[in-house]
C-alpha positions as CSV (number, residue, x, y, z in Angstrom):
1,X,140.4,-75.3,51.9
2,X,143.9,-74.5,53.7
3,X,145.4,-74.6,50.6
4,X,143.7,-72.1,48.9
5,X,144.0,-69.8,51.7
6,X,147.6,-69.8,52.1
7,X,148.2,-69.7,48.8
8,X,146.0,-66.4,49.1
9,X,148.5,-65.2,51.4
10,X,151.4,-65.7,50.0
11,X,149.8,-63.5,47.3
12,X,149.2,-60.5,49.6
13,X,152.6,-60.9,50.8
14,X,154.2,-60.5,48.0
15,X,152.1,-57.4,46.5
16,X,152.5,-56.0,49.7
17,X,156.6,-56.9,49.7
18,X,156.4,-55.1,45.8
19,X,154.4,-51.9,47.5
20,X,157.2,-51.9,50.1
21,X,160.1,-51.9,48.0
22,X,158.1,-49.1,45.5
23,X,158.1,-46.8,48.5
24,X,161.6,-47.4,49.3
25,X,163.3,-47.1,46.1
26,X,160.7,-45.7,43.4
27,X,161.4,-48.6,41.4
28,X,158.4,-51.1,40.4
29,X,160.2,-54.5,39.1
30,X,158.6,-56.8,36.7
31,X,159.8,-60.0,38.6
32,X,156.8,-60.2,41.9
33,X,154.3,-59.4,39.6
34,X,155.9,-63.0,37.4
35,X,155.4,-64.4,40.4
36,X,152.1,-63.3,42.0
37,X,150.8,-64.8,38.5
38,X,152.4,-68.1,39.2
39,X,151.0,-68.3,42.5
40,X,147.8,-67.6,41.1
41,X,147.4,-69.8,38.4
42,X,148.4,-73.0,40.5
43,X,146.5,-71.8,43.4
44,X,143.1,-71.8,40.8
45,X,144.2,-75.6,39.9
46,X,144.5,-76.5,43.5
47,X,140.5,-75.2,43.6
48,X,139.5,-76.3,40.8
49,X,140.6,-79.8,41.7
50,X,138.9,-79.4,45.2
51,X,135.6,-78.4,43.6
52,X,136.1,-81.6,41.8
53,X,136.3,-83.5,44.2
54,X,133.3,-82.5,46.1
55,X,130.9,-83.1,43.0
56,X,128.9,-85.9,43.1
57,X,127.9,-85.9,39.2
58,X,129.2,-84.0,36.2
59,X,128.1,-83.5,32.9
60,X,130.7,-84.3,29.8
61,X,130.5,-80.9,29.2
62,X,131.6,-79.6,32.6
63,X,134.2,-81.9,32.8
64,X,135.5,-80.5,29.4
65,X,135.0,-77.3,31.0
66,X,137.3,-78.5,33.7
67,X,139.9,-79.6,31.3
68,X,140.7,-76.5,29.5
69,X,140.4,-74.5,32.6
70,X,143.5,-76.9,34.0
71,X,145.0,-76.6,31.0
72,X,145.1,-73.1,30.5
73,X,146.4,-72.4,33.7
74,X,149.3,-75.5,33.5
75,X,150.0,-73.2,29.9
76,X,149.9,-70.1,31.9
77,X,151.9,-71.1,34.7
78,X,155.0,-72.6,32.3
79,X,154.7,-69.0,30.4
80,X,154.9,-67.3,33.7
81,X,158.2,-69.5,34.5
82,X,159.6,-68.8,31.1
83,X,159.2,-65.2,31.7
84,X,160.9,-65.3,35.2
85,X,164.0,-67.0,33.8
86,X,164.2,-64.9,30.7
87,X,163.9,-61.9,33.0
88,X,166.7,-63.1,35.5
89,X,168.4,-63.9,32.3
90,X,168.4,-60.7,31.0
91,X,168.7,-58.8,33.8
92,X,172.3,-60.4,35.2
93,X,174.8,-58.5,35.3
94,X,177.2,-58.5,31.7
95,X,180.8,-58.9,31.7
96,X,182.4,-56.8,28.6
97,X,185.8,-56.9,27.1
98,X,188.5,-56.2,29.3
């Protein structure tokens, strides 16, 4: 699947971007990591829609299976996005009294 394999990409890049800027500055931010875990958790419910698809029975039980795996990763992937804004949030520069 293309999909899967880009996605997989996009993950190396980005670990190897987070090594780059480590070596550079000494400085290991919270923020790639936020997002190699986004990338991750939508690129397993891309797969495990795909393996879906190429099933030609399931048991009720599988399919529940299926379920909580999508919806663990849809809960993960909104807590990952909460934690990327919160972090941008909180990492903004302030503006004190004048």
């Amino acid at each position: 699947m293309l999909t899967n394999d880009l996605l997989f990409v996009v993950i190396l890049l980005e670990l190897f971007r987070t090594i780059i800027n480590f070596l550079k500055s000494h400085v290991i931010t919270l923020e790639p990591f936020l997002y190699v875990g986004i990338i991750a958790a939508t690129r397993r419910i891309l797969t495990g829609g795909g393996q879906l698809a190429f099933l030609e029975t399931m048991s009720e039980q599988a399919f529940n299976r299926y379920l909580w795996d999508i919806g663990l990763n849809v809960i993960i992937v909104l807590a990952l996005i909460l934690a990327v804004f919160i972090y941008n949030w909180s990492s903004r520069p302030r503006e004190g009294p004048a």
